[in-house]
C-alpha positions in Angstrom: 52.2 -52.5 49.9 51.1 -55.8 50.2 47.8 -58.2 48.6 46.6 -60.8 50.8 44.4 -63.7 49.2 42.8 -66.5 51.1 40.1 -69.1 50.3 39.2 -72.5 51.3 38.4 -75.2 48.8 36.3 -78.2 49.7 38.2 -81.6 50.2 37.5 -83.2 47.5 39.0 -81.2 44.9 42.0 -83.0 43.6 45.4 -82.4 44.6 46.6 -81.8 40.7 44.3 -78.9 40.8 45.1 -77.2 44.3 48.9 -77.5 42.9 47.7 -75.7 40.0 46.6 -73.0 41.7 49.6 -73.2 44.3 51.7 -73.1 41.6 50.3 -70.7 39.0 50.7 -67.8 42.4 54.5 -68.9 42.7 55.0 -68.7 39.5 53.3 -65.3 39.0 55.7 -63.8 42.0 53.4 -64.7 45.0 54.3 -66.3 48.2 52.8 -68.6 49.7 51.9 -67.8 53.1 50.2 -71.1 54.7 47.7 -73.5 53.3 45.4 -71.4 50.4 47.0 -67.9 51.6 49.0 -66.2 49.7 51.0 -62.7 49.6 52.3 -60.3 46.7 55.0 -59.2 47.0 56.8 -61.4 48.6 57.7 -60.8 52.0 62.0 -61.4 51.4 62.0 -61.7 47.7 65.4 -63.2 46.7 68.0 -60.3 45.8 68.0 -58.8 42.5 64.4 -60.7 42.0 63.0 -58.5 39.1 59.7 -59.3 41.2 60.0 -57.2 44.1 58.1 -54.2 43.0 54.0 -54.4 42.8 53.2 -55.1 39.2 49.4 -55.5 39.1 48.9 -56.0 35.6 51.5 -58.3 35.2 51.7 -60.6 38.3 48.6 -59.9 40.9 46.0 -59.9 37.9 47.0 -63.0 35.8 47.5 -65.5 39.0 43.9 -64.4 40.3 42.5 -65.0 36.2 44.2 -68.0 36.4 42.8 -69.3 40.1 39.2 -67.9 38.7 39.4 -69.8 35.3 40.5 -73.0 37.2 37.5 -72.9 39.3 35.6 -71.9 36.8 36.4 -74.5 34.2 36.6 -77.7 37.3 33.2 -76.5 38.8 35.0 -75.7 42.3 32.7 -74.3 44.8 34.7 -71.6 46.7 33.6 -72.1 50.4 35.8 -68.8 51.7 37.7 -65.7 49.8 39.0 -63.1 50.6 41.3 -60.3 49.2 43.1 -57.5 50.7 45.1 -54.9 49.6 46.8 -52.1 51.1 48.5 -50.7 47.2 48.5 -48.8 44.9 50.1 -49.2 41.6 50.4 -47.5 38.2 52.0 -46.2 35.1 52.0 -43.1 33.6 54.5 -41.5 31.1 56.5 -44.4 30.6 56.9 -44.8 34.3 55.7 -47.8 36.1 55.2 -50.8 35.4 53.3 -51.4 31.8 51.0 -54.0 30.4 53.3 -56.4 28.3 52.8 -59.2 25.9 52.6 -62.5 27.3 56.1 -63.5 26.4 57.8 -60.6 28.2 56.3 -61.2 31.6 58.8 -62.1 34.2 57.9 -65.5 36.1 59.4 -67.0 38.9 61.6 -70.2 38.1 59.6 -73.3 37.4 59.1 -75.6 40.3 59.4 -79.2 39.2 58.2 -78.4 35.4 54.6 -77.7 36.0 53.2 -74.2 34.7 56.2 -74.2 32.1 56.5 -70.8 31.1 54.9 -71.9 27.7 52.0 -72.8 29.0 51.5 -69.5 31.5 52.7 -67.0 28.3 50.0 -69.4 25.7 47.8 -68.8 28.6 48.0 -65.2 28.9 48.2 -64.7 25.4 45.2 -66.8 24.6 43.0 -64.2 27.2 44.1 -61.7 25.3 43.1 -63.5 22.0 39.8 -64.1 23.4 38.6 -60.2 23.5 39.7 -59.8 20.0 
């Protein structure tokens, strides 16, 4: 079942920073839908993509963390957000999709070099790090 994010940013947030974002969603298995919207799963992921099946913990959770922290940290007023989701996800008994260390999360191929996978796996890691 599919999530659905959309927001508007104001225009004068910088373009390295609304590629950030744009980015960080791809990267994280999203696609992008128009503008600031974006869908997970993809619509027609590419065959055999290992990122076909929900995987909240993994994929729909970090690229939203990620988004959040950007605006956070660049003082970016959100003027519009919304979320929906029509999902449900889990793991129970070994079945399902579990939560896994930064370096064995599955991420789409890099586009042009930015959000190398070492910096979305430090990244991850580092939230981690910072609850310990």
């Amino acid at each position: 079942m599919p999530i659905t994010v959309t927001f508007d940013l104001p225009n004068n947030v910088g373009a390295n920073d609304r590629t950030r974002i744009l980015l960080a969603f791809r990267r994280f298995g999203w696609e992008t839908i128009g503008g600031t919207a974006y869908r997970y799963p993809p619509l027609n992921p590419a065959p055999g993509n290992p990122l076909n099946a929900e995987d909240w913990f993994n994929h729909v959770v970090p690229a939203l963390m990620y988004m959040r922290a950007l605006i956070e940290r660049r003082g970016i007023q959100v003027t519009n957000f919304t979320i929906d989701a029509f999902s449900s996800t889990g793991a129970r008994a070994g079945v399902g999709p579990e939560i896994q260390d930064a370096a064995a999360i599955v991420l789409s191929p890099a586009i042009g070099g930015v959000l190398s996978d070492r910096r979305l796996r430090t990244w991850v890691a580092d939230c981690a790090a910072a609850v310990a």
